[in-house]
Backbone as ProteinMPNN parsed JSONL, in Angstrom:
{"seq_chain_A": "XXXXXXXXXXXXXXXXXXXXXXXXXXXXXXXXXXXXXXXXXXXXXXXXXXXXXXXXXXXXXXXXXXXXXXXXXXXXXXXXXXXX", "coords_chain_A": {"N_chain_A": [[0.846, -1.164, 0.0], [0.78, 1.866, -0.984], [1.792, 5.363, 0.465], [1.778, 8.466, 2.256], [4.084, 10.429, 4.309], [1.942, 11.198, 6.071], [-0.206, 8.912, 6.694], [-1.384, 9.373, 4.067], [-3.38, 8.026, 1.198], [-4.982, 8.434, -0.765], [-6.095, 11.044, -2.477], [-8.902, 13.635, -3.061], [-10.317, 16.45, -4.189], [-13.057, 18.715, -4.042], [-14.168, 21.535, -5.297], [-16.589, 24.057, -4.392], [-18.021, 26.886, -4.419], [-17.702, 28.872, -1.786], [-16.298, 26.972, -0.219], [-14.506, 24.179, 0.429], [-14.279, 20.795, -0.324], [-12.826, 18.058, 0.981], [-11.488, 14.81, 0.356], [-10.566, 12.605, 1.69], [-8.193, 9.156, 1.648], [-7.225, 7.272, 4.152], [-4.689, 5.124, 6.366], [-4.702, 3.341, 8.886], [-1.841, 2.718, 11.526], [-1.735, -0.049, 11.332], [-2.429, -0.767, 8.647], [-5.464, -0.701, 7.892], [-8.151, 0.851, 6.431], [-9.206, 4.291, 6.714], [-11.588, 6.896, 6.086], [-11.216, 10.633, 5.669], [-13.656, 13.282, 5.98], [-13.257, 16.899, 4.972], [-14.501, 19.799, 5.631], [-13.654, 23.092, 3.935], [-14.147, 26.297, 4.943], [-13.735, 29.302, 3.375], [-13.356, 32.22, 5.402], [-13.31, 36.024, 6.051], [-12.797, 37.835, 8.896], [-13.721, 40.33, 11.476], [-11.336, 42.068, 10.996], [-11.079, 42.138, 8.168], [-9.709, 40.127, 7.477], [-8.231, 37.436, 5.402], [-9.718, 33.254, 6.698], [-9.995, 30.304, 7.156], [-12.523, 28.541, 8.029], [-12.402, 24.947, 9.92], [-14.0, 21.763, 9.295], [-13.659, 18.868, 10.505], [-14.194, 14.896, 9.547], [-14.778, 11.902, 10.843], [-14.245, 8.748, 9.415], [-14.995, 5.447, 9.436], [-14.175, 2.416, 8.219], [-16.125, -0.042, 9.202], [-18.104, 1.405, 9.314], [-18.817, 2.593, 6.958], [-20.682, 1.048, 4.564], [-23.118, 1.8, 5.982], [-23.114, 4.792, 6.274], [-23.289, 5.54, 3.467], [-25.52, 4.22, 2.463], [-27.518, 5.264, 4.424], [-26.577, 8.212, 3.467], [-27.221, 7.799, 0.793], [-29.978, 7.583, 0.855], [-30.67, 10.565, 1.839], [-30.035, 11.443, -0.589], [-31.906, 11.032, -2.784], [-34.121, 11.684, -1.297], [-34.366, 14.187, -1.232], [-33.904, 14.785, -3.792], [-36.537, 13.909, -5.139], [-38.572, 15.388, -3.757], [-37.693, 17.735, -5.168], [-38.491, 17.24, -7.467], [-41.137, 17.111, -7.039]], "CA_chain_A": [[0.0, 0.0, 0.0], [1.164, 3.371, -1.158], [1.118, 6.309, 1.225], [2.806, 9.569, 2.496], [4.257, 10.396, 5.814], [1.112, 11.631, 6.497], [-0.603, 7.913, 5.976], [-2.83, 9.543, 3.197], [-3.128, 7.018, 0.718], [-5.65, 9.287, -1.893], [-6.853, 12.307, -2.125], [-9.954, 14.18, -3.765], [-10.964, 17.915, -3.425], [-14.092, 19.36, -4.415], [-14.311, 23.29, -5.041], [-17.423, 24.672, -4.543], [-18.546, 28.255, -4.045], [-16.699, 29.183, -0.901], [-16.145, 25.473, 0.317], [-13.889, 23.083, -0.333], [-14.542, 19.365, 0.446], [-11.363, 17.171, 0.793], [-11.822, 13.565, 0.72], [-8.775, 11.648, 1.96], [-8.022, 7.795, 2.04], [-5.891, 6.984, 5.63], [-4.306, 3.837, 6.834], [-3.837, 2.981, 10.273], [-0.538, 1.724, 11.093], [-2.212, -1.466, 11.116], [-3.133, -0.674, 7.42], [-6.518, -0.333, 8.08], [-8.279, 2.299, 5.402], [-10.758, 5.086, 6.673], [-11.988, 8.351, 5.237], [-11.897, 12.419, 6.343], [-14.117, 14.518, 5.011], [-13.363, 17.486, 5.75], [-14.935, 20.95, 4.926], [-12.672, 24.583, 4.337], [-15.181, 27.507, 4.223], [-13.395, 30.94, 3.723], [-14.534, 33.638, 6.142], [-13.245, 37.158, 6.327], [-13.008, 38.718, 9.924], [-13.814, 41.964, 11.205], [-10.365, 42.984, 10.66], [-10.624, 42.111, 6.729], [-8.284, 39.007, 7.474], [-8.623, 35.734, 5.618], [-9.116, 32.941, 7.388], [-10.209, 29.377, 6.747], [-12.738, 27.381, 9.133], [-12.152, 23.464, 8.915], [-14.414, 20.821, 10.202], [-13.629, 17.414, 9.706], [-15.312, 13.575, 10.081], [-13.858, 10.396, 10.333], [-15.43, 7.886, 8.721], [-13.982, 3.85, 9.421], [-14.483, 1.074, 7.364], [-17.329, -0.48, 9.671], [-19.709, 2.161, 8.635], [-19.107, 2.874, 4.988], [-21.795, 0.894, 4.015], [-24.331, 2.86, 6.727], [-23.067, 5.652, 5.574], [-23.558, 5.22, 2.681], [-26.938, 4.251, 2.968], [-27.995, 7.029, 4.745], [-26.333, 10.026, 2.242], [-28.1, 7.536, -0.697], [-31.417, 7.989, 1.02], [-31.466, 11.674, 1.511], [-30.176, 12.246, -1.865], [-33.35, 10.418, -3.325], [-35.243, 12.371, -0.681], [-33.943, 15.888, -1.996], [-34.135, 14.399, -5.177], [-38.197, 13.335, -4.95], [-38.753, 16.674, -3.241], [-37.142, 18.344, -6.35], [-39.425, 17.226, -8.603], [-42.961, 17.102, -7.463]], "C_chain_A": [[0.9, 1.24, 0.0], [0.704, 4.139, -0.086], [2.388, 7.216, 1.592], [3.443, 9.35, 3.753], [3.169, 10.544, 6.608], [-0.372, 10.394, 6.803], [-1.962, 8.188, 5.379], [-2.511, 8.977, 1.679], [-3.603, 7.399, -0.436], [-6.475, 10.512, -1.636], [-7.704, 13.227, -2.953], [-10.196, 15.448, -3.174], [-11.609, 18.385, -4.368], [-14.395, 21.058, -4.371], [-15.505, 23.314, -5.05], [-18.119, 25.748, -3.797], [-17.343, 28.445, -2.931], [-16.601, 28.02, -0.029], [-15.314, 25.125, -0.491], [-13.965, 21.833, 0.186], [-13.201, 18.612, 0.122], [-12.082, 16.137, 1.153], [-10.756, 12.711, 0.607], [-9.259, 10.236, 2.389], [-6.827, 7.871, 3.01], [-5.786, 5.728, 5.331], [-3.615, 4.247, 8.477], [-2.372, 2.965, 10.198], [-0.972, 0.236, 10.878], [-2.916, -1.685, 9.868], [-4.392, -0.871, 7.078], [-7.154, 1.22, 7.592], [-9.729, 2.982, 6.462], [-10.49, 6.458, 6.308], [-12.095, 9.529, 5.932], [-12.299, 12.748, 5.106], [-13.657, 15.66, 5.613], [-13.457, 19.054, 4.888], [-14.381, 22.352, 4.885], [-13.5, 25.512, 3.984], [-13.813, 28.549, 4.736], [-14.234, 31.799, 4.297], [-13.163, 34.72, 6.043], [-13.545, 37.964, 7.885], [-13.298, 40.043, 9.909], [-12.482, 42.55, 10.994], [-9.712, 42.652, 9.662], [-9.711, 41.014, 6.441], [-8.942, 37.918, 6.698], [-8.455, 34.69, 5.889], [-10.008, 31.475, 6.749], [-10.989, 28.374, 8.408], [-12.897, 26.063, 8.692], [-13.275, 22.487, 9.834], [-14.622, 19.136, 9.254], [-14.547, 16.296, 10.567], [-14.694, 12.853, 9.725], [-14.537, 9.855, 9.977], [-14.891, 6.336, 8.744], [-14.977, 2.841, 8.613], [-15.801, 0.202, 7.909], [-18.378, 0.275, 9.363], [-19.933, 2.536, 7.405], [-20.315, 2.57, 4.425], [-23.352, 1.711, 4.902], [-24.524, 3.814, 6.354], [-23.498, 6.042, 4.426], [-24.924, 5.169, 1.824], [-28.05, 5.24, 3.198], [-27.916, 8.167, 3.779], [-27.171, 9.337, 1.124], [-29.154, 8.065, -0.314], [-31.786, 9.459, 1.358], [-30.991, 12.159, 0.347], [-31.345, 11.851, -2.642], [-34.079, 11.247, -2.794], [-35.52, 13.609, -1.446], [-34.449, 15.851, -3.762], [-35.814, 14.532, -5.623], [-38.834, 14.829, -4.397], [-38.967, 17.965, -4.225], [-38.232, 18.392, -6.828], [-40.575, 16.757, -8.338], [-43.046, 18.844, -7.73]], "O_chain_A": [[1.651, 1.523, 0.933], [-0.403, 3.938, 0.415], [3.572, 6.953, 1.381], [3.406, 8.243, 4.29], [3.219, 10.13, 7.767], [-1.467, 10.876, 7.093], [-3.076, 7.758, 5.678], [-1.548, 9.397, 1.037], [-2.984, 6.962, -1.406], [-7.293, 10.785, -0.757], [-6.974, 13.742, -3.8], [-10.285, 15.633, -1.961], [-11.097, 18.562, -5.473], [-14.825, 21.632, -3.371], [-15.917, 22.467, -5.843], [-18.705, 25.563, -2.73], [-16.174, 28.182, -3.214], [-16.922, 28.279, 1.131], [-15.175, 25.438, -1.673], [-13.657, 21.784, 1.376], [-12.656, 18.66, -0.981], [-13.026, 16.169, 1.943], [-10.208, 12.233, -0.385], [-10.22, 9.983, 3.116], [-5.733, 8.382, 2.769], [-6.399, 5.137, 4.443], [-2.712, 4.927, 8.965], [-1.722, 3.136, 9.167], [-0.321, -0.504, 10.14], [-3.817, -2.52, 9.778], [-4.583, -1.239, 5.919], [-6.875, 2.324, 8.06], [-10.778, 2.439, 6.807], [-9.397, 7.02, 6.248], [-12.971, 9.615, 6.793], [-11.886, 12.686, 3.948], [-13.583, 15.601, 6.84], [-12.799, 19.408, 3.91], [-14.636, 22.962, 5.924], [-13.704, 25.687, 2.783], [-13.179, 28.624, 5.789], [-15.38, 32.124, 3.985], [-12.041, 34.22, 5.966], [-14.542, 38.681, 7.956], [-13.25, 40.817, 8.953], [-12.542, 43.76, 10.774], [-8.484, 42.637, 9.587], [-9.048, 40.923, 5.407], [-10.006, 37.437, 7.089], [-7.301, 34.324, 5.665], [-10.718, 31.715, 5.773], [-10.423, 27.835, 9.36], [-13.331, 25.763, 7.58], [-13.275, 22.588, 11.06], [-15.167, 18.613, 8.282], [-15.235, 16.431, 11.579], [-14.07, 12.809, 8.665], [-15.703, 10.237, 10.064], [-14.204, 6.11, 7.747], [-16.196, 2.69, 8.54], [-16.533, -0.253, 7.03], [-19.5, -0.19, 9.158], [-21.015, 2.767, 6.865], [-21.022, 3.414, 3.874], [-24.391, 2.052, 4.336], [-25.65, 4.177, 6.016], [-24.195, 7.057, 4.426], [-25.271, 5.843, 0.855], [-28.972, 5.754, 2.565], [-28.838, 8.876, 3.375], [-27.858, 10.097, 0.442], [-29.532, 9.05, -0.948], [-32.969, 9.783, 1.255], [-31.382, 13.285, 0.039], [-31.732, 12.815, -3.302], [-34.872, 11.792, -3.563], [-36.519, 13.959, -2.073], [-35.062, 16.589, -4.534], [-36.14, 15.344, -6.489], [-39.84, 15.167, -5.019], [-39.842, 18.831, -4.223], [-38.987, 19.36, -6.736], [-41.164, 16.045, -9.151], [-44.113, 19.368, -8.052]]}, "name": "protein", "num_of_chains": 1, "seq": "XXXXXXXXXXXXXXXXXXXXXXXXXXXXXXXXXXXXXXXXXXXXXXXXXXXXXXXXXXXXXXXXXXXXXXXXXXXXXXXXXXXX"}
């Protein structure tokens, strides 16, 4: 298994609007894969500064498929919602 020092094994980033979604593959040391998401909105303080808030989510291999699951069923929801 390929990986950095950092043990990030792949990495995906999503621009959109003032977000950015990163989606990283880890490995344990016990080479065990799980997933951050993790979200960078740009803000602007009151003293014109920019600054970057981050909030991340682990995500381990036992729940992928829950996960999974779950984000399928409210994109159908949103989806079905859409279009009546």
């Amino acid at each position: 298994m390929e990986q950095d020092k950092n043990n990030e094994i792949y990495s995906k980033v999503v621009r959109a609007g003032k977000r950015t979604y990163f989606f990283d593959v880890k490995a344990t040391k016990s080479e065990e894969l799980y997933i951050t998401l993790t979200e960078s909105k740009k803000t602007i303080d009151e003293n014109g500064i920019e600054q970057f808030q981050k909030h991340k989510l682990f995500l381990y291999k036992e729940d992928f498929e829950k996960f999974k699951e779950g984000l399928d069923d409210v994109l159908e929801k949103i989806n079905a919602l859409n279009n009546q």
